[in-house]
N, C-alpha and C positions, 0 to 999 in steps of 0.2 A: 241432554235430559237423562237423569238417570236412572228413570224408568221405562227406560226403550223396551222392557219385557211386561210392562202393565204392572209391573209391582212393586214397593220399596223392600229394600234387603238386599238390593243387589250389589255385591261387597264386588264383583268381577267384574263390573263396568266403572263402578266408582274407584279402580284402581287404573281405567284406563283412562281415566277423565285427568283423575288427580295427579299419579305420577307418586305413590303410596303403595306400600302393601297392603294386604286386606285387613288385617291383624291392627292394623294403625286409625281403623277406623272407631268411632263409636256412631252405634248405629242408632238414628230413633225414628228410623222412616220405616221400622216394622215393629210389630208391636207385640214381641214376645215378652215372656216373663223373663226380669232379670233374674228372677232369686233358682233359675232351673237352670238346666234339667235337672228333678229328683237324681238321691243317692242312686234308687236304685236302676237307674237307666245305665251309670259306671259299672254298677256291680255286675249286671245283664252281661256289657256287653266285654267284660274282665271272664265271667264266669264262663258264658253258655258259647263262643264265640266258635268252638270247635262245632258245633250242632248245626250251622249252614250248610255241611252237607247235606243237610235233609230236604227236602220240600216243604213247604207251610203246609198249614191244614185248607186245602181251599175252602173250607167252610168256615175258617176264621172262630170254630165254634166256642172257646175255652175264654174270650175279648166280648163276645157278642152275647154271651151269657152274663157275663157280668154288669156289662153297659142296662141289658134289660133290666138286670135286678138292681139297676141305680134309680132308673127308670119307672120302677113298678110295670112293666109292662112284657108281653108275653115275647120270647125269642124271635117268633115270626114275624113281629113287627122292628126289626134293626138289622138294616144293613150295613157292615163296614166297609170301607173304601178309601181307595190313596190319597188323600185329603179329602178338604171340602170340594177342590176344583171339580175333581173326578164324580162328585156328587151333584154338584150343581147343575153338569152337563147330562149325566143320567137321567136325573129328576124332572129337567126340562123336557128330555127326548120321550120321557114315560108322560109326562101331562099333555104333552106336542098341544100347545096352545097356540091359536092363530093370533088373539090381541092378549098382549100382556102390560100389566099395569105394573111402573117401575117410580119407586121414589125417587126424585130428585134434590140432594147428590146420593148417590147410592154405590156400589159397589160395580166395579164397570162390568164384571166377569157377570153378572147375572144377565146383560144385553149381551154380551157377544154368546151367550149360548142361544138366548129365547134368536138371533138372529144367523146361528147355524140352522136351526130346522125350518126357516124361513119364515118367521113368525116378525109381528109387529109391534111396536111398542107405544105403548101410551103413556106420556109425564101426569107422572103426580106432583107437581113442586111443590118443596117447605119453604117456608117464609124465614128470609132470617130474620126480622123483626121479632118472631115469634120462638126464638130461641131454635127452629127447625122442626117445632114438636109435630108431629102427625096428628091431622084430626078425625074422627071415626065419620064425621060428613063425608070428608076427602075420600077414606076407604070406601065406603059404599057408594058415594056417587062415580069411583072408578070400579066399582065391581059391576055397574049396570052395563058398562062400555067394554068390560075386558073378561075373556073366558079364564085369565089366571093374575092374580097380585104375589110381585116376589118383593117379599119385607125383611128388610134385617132388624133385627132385635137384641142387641140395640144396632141401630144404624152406620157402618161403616162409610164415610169418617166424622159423622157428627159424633159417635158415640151416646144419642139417646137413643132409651127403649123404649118400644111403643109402649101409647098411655093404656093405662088399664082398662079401658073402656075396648078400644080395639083388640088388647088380649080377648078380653069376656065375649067379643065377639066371632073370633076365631077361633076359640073355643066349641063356643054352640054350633062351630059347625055354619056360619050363614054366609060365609066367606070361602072360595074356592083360593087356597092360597100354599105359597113357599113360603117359609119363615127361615133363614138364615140366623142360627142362635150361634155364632162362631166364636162370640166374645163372652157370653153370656155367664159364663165361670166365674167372670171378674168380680158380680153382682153377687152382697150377699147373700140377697132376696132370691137368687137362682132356683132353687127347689117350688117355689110360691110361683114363681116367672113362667118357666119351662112350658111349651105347649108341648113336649114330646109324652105326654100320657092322653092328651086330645088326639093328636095327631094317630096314633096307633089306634083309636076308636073309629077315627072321619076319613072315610077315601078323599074326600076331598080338602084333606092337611097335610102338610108334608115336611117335618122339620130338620134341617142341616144341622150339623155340627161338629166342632173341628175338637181336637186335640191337641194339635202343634201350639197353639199359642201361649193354653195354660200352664200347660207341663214344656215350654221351651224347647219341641224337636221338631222342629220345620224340616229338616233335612230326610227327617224317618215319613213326613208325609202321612199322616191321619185324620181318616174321620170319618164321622156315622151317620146315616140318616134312622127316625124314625117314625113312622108311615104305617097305613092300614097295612093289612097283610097281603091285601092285593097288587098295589102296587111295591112291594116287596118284591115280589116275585118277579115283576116285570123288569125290574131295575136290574136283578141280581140275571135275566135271561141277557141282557145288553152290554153286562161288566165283562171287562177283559177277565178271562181266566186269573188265576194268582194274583190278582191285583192286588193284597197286601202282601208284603214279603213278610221273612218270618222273625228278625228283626223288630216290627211295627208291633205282630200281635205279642211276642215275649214282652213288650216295654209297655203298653197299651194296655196289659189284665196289671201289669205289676202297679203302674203309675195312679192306679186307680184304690189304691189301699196305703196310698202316702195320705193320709190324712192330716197328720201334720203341717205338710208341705202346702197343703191347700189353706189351712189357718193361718199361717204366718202368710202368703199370698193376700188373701183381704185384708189381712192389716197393714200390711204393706201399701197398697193401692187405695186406701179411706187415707191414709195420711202423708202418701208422697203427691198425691192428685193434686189437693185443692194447692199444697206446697207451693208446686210447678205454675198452676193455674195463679196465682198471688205474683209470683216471680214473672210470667211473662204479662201479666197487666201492667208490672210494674216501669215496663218496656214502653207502653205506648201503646201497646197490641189489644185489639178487640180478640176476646177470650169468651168461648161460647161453653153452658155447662156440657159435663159430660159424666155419665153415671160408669164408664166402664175404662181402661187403662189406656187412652190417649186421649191428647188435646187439640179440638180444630182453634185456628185462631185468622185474623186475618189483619193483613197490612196496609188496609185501606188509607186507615188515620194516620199512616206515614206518607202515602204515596209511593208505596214502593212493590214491587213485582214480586212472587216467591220462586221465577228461576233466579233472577241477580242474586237473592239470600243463599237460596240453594248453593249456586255457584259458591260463592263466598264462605260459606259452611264447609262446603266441601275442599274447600283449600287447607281450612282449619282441622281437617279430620274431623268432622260431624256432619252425618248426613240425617236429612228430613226431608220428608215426604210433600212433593208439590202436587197440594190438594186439587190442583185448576184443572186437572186433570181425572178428577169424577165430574160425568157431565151434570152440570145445576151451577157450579162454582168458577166463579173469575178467578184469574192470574194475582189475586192477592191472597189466596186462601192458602195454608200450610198445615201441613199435621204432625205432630210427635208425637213419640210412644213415652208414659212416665218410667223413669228407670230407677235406680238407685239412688240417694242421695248425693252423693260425689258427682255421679254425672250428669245428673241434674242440675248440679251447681254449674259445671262444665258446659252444659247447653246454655245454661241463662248468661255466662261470659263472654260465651263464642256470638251469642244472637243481639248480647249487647256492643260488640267492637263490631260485628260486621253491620248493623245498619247502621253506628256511627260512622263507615266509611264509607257504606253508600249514600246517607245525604250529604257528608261533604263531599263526595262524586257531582252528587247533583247539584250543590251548591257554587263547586268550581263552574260548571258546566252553565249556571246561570250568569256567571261573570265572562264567559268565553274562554273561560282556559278547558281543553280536551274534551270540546264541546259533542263532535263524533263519537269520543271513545266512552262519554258519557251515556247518549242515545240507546246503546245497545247493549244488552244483557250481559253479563259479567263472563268468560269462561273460561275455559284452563286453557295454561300457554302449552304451545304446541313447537314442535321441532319445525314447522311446515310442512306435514304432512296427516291425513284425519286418521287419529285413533279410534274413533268409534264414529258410528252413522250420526248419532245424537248431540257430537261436540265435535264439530270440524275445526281445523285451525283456525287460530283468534286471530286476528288484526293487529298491528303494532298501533300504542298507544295513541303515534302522532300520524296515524293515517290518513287523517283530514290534510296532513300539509306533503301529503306524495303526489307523484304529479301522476296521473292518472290516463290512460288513454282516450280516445274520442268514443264514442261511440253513435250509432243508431240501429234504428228498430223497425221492425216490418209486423205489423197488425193486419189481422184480417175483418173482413166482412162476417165471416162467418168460419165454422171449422173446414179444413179441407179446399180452401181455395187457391193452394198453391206457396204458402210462406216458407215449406220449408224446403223447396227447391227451388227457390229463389234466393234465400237465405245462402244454399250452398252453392248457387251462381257467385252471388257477390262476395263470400269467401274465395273463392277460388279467382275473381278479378282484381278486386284486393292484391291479392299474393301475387298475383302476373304483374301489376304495378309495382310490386317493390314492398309492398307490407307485410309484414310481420301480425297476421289475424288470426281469431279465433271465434268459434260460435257462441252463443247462450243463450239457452231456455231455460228460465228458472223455475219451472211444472212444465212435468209433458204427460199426459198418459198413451200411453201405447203396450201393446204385447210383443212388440218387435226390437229386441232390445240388445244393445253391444255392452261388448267386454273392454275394459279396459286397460291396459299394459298392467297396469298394478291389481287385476283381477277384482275390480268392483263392475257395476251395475249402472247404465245410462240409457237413456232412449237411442233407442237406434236410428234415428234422423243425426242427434246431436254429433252420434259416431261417425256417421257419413258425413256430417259437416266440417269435422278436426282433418279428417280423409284427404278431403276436398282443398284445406288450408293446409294440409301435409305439418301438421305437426299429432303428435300424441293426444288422445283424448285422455280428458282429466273428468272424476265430478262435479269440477267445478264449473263446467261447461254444461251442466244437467243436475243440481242440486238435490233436485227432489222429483221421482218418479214415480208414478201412480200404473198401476199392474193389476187393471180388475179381475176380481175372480169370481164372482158372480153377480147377480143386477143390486145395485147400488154400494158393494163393498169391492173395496180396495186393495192391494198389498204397496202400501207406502215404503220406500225405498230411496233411503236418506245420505247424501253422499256413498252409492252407491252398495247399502248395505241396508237388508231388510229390516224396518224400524218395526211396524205393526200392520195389521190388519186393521183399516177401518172402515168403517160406513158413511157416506157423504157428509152426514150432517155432524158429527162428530169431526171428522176432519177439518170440516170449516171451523166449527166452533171451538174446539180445542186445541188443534195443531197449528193454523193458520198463523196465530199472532206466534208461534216459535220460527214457524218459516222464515217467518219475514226478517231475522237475524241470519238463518243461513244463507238465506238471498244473495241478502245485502251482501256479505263478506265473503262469498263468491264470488260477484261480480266483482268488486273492489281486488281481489288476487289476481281476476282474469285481465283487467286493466294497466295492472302495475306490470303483468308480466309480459303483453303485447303492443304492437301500434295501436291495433282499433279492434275492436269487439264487436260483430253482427249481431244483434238480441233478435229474434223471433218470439213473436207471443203467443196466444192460443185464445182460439176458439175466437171469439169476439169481445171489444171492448166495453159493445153497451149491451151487456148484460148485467140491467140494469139491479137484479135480486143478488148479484156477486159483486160489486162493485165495491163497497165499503170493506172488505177484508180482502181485494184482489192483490195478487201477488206476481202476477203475469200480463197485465197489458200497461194500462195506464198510470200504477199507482208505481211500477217498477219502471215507466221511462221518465218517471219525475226524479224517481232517486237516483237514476242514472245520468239523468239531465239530456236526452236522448230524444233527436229530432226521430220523429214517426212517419211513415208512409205507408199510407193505407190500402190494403191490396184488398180486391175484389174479383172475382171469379165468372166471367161474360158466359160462359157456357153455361152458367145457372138458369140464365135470364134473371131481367130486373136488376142489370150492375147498375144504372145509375140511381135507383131509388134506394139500393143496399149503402151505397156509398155517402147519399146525401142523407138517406134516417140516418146511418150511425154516427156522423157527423152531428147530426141536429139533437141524440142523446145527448151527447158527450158535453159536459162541462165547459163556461169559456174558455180557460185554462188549459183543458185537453184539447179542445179546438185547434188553440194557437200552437200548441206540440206537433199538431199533425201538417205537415213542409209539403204532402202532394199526394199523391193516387197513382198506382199503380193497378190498371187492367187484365188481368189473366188470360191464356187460354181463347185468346180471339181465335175465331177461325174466317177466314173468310177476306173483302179486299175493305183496309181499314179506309180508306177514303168517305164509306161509306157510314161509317161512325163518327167522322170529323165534327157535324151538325150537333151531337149530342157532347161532345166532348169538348167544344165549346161552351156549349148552356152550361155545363157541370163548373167549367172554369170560373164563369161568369157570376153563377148559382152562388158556388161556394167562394171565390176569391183565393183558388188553391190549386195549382198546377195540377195535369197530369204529365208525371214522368215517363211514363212509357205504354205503350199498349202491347204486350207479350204476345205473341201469336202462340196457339198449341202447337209443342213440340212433341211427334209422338216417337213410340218405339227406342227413348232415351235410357234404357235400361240402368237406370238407377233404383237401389233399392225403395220400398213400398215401408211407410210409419208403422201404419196399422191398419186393423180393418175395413176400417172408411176408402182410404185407396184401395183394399186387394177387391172388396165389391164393385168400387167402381171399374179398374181393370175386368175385372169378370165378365160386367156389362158390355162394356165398352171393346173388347175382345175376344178369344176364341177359348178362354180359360173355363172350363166348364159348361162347353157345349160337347154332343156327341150325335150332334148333325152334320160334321163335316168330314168331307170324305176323307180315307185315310189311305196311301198310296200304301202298294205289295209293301215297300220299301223301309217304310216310316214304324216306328214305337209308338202305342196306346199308352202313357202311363196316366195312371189316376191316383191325384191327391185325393186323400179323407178331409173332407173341409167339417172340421172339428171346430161346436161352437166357440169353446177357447182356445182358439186355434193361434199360439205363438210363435214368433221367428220364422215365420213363412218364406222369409227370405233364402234359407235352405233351400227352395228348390227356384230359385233363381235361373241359375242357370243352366237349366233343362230349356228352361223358354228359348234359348237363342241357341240350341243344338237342330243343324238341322235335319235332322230323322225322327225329332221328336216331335208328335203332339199331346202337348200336357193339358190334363182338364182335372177340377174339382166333384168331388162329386160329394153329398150330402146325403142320398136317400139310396135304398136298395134298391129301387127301380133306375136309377142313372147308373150303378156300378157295371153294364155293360161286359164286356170280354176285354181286359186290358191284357198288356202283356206285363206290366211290374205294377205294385201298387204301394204308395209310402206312406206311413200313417205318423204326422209330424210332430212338431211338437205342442203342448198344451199349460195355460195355466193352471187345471186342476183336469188332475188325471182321472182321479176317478169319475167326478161328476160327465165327462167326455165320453171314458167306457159305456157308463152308464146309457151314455145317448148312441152309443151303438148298438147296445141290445135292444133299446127300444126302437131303434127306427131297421134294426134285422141289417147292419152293415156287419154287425159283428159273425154273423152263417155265411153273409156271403165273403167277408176276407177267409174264414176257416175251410169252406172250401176250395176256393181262390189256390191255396195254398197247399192243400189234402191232393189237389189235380195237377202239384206242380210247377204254381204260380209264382213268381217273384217277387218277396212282400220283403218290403224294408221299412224299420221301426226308426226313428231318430225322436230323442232326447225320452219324451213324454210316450212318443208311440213306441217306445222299446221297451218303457215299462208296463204296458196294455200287452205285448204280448208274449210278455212271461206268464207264469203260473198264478201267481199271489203279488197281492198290493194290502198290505198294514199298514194302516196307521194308528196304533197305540195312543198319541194323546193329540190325535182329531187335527191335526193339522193344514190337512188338505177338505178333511168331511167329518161326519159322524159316524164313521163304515170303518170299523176296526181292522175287520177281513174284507178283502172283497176279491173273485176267482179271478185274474188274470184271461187270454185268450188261450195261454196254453202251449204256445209254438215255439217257445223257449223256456229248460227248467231252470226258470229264476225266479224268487222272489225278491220285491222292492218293499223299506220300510221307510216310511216317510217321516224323516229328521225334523228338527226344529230350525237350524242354520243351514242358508242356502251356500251350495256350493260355486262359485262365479270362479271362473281361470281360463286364462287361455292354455291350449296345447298343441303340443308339434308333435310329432312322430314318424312314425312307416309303417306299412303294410305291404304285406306279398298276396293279400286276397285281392283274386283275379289277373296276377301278375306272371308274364310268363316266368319259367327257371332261369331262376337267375337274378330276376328282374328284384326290384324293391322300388314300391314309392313311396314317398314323402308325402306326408299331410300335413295341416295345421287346422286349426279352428278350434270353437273356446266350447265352457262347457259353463251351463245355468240351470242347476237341478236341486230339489230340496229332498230326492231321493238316493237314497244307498242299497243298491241292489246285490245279493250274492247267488251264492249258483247251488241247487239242491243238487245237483250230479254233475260230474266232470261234461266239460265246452270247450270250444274250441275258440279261443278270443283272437279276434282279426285284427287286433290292433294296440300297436306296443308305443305308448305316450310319455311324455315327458312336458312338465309346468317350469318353463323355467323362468315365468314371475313370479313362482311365487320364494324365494330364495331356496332358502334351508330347511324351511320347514316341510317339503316334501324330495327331498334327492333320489337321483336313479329315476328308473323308468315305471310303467306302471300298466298293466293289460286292460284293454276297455272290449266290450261289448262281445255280441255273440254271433256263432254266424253253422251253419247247417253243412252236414258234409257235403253236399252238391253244394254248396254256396247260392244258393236260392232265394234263404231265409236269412236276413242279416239284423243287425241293431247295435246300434250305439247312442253312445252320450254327445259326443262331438254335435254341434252345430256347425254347419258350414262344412259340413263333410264332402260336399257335392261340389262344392267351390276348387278342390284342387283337381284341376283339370286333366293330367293322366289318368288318377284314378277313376273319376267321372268318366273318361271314355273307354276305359276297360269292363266296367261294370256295362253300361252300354254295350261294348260290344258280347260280351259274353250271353245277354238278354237276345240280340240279333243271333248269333250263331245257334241258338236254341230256336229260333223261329225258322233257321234255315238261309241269311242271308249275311253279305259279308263283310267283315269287318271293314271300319271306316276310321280314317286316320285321325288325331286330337290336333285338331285345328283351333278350337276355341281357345283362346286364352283370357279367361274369364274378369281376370283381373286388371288385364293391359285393355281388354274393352269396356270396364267401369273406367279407369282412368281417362279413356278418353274420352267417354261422357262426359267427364266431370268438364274437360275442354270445349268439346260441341255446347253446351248448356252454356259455357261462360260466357263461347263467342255468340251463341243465338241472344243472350241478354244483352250483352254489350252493346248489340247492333240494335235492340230496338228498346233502350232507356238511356235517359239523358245523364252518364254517368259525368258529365261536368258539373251540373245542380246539385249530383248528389256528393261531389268529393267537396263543394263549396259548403255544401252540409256539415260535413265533418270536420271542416277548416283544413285541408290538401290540398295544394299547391303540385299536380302530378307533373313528377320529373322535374322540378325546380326545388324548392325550398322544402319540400317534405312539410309536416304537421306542423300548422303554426300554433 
């Protein structure tokens, strides 16, 4: 997809997709003027290019004078700002509305702000029968339900303006609303249109407006709101400093006295519009009006998808915007910008050979020829290996006739009952037999997450799964990763690379049908390249509101062709009635898929279960395979939160009623509500001087001797919950008395100085104070950084000594140092090739060595260093060193054996290798 950033234009992914320079493109998936930029934006930046040494005026005043006197309206009512984006999210945080009224299709950046300040959204749908047009019932019967309406005028991407009825209404003032005028230049009626001389009257109007599109400078970033004078004010207290650079305002007062340039513009667009609009109906295409410079259209009356055009397009060198992606609009909607005549003509060629070659795709495909390669969305060929998160490698044409491995599938009852160490049982028996295996989950969500050799992103069961099968984890074992960052939004991560942020329902509705391509062709690699594939599903299969767009249980062991066994979890209570409803949901179909049952976690003497495990047989006509007994103290790593609570429960992890010998270490985790990679302190649990406990609340933080503050999905909102719940006074004294406090990933950047995020990445908190124990500031990037690292370190090491470390790093921040540090740790990436050589200094650490932090994940995992640091905490208590006996790594390994043989021994792995058609230790896979 090639709008993995939410927008079209993006000339830098469309070069990794295609296999083109950027230059080779023609773009109409953003909808600039062709006829720009004005002369005098060359001459600016020919003439005045020496004066960047200066500073801007931060008051933008010499641009915001003039805009007002476009306006009719008085200075204090317009503020400038680094586009529209920077305003839309201002504008929002100044109305902080709890229900917001949103057109449906609409412009998606106006939900993803009203759903930063945790606000709600209410559909307004257009009809497309009705051309999309907005009705003034519609507005008002959503103003009795919603404290704010955010409208575009005219509508990004239908391109109508609201009807005049609803202007005159927000006008008067009876409307609490955002008005998005971004396009509104286009319109020659613009002056008559405009509410920005309402809005400077009404606290409650507020009208955006961009610049980049008319005058053709997207890259300079402009735009203005105009607004009572009240909320002026408020906007301009929340705007980053300098937010227009100086650059913007020189081009921004000049481009506004091209008048010319703005006449030959309307005439341009009254007569290349309907042009374009004539030429693609002439296509077959449903062509919706449009009063302003693009055309929405849809491919319904072909039958055909607008990623396969997309794709298609973009092999031709022309990209277009896949409308399916504002939420209101299906996978047949497309948008272009009108251009020039020439490449207008060039679009209507390119849109006429590429869906002549997708319905004879389809038509072959109805005959049986490349019936597979027909099914699935068009996309760029690939060397074998994924260029970008949004366009993984393609499939070979004749993939349907590859011979493909066996596979099956372990579903649960519900989430949490066990599949995914079970999953890496039978990987790891698999491979003791002779096979050549590998895992799949194609969605997982979790916070717990692995690196993989070629420095992408996967769930960390999946990672522990390839472990376990001892080969290399790939994406393609973990597709697509969901990484919540707060209640109901996401950070989706796409072949192991940050796609977007979204919110539940948006990801069902909009992303789901693109999944279901990366799935597939996922699975299909991981087949062709192994004996057998273990699929793990999630969560449960009859949940019966997700079923029709599922991608993870049922609807993925049909495309796999994958006998199922159902696992269920006895320690819940009520296994057999979890077993026989989900059964009794389930489709005949899926019925007949699922081969037997599998019981978790028994404890106790199964003879005494035989009576019920009959009835079930009988019930259902469906073996159970095994009854698992609970295995404890298997120290494998923990998915995600679900398991680290239930350890919690279930163990001595954040209790501080048990007694603690002379002998023994207090250390206290910060159990941070986005508490990720917990697995970091893994192996403290099996140290034995240790007792590790969590702690949440300032009345649990106790007297510890060391205390770690680990890692997090969203730092700030986490600090945040330290100072409210007073964790944050008691680590600074902790530490002020001489206490031992260690930061890793996220808790390294809490206790630096400064945390910026300039464009909202993590929150809406531009600044926010640090704890202070390190002079570092962290600024929160756009591209997350994923890599593994090896290195050394001499901290805590005697003279002489040096250890070796390894472990990866998963961080979207870049942090530097306001005064010279002392950095503990000298790294080196050597996944990632060339592109970073040499070595490279991470983290920070206090001249006692007391106070430390790093990026590394898994820092704790290399076992000298872990018992140095150890004992170094002992010797300050006054007791004596203790030798590194643990080897943390040779005792997961052999987990992974104990777990295989405890499975082995109580499921019938001859049903299940007759499952897969193996013939063990004879004939291999029939």
């Amino acid at each position: 997809m090639l709008e993995r950033y939410g927008h079209g234009g993006d000339l830098w992914t469309a070069a990794e997709a295609f296999g083109r320079p950027r230059e080779r493109f023609v773009d109409f998936s953003s909808n600039m003027n062709p006829l720009g930029p004005p002369e005098a934006v060359g001459r600016i930046l020919a003439e005045q290019w020496r004066e960047v040494v200066h500073y801007p005026d931060p008051a933008v005043r010499e641009l915001t004078g003039k805009l007002a006197a476009k306006h009719g309206v008085p200075a204090e009512c317009v503020l400038v700002g680094n586009g529209a984006a920077e305003l839309i999210d201002l504008a929002v945080r100044v109305r902080r509305p709890r229900v917001t009224g949103l057109v449906r299709p609409s412009f998606a950046e106006y939900e993803e702000a009203v759903e930063k300040i945790g606000g709600r959204i209410v559909d307004i749908p257009l009809d497309e029968a009705n051309g999309f047009a907005l009705h003034l019932a519609d507005v008002q019967a959503a103003t009795g339900r919603c404290d704010l309406l955010f409208l575009g005028h005219p509508n990004n991407p239908t391109g109508r303006l609201l009807p005049d009825d609803v202007v005159q209404a927000l006008a008067d003032g009876q409307i609490p609303a955002i008005v998005d005028e971004a396009f509104l230049d286009f319109c020659p009626r613009e002056e008559e249109l405009t509410l920005a001389r309402a809005a400077a009257q009404n606290p409650h109007l507020t009208v955006i407006r961009s610049m980049t599109k008319f005058y053709s400078i997207p890259g300079l970033r402009l735009g203005y709101v105009v607004a009572h004078p009240q909320q002026i004010r408020e906007m301009k207290r929340l705007q980053v400093p300098w937010s227009v650079n100086v650059l913007s305002q020189w081009i921004g007062s000049a481009v506004l006295e091209e008048r010319e340039f703005a006449r030959r513009t309307l005439k341009w667009v009254k007569e290349e519009k309907e042009r374009l609009r004539a030429g693609l109906q002439s296509l077959g295409l449903t062509v919706f009006e449009s009063d302003v410079n693009f055309v929405l259209f849809s491919l319904r009356s072909l039958g055909l998808d607008v990623r396969s055009l997309q794709a298609a397009m973009g092999r031709r060198g022309i990209l277009i915007r896949d409308a399916s992606l504002f939420p209101g609009l299906d996978e047949t909607y497309c948008r272009v910008a009108v251009k020039l005549r020439e490449q207008n003509e060039a679009l209507l060629d390119g849109l006429r050979q590429s869906i002549a070659d997708l319905l004879e795709a389809r038509e072959r495909a109805t005959t049986g020829e490349e019936v597979a390669a027909a099914k699935r969305p068009e996309r760029s060929q690939s060397s074998g290996r994924s260029v970008s998160n949004a366009c993984p490698p393609s499939l070979p044409a004749d993939f349907a006739s590859l011979k493909l491995a066996p596979t099956f599938m372990l579903q649960g009852t519900a989430s949490d009952v066990g599949k995914s160490l079970l999953t890496t049982a039978l990987c790891r028996i698999l491979l003791q037999d002779g096979l050549r295996v590998a895992p799949f989950k194609s969605q997982n969500m979790s916070l717990n997450s692995y690196v993989t050799p070629d420095g992408k992103e996967i769930g960390r069961a999946q990672g522990m799964q390839a472990d376990a099968c001892r080969v290399p984890a790939t994406t393609d074992m973990n597709p697509i990763l969901l990484k919540p960052k707060k209640d109901m939004v996401s950070q989706v991560v796409v072949h192991g690379k940050p796609y977007r942020d979204l919110d539940a329902r948006t990801y069902r509705e909009k992303y789901l049908p693109e999944a279901e391509a990366v799935v597939k062709e996922a699975l299909v690699r991981l087949r062709q390249a192994y004996d057998a594939v273990v699929i793990e599903g999630a969560g449960s299969p009859a949940e019966v509101n997700l079923k029709d767009r599922d991608i993870v249980n049922m609807r993925l062991a049909g495309w796999a062709d994958a006998p199922v066994l159902l696992v269920a979890d006895i320690d819940r209570g009520g296994v057999f009635a979890s077993l026989v409803g989900t059964l009794d949901i389930l489709s005949p179909e899926e019925r007949d898929r699922v081969k037997g049952f599998i019981i978790n976690k028994f404890r106790g003497d199964v003879t005494l279960l035989t009576p019920g495990i009959e009835w079930l047989e009988k019930r259902t006509g469906k073996p159970v395979l095994g009854v698992i007994p609970y295995l404890p103290q298997l120290g494998l790593e923990d998915e995600d939160s679900a398991s680290l609570e239930r350890k919690i429960a279930e163990g001595a992890l954040g209790r501080t009623d048990l007694a603690l010998s002379e002998d023994m270490l207090d250390i206290a985790v910060i159990r941070l509500p986005r508490l990720s990679n917990f697995t970091d302190i893994d192996p403290l649990e099996y140290e034995r001087d240790v007792r590790l406990r969590f702690v949440d609340k300032a009345e649990t933080f106790g007297s510890p001797d060391a205390v770690i503050v680990p890692g997090s999905k969203n730092t700030v909102d986490d600090l945040l919950y330290l100072r409210d719940c007073g964790l944050d006074r008691k680590l600074l004294d902790f530490a002020k008395s001489g206490g031992w406090v260690t930061g890793i990933c996220a808790g390294y950047q809490m206790l630096g100085e400064k945390l910026l995020d300039p464009n909202a990445v993590e929150s809406d908190r531009p600044v926010l104070d640090g704890l202070g124990l390190f002079p570092t500031q962290t600024v929160f990037a756009a591209e997350k950084r994923t890599v593994r690292a090896a290195g050394m370190t001499q901290l805590y090491a005697d003279p002489g000594q040096t250890f070796e470390i390894q472990g990866y790093e998963i961080h979207m921040g870049v942090t530097s140092f306001l005064r010279p540090v002392d950095h503990p740790f000298e790294l080196s990436h050597p996944d990632t090739g060339s592109t970073e050589s040499g070595s490279s200094l991470d983290g920070a650490v206090c001249s006692d060595g007391r106070l430390w932090g790093t990026y590394v994940h898994g820092i704790l995992h290399n076992d000298d260093f872990r018992r140095a640091w150890l004992n170094r905490i002992r010797a300050a208590k006054g007791l004596e060193p203790l030798p590194a006996e643990l080897r943390f790594q040779e005792r997961r390994e052999a987990a992974f054996d104990r777990l295989a043989a405890h499975v082995r021994e109580h499921l019938d792995m001859e049903r299940l290798y007759e499952m897969i058609g193996w013939n063990k230790g004879r004939e291999g896979l029939r």
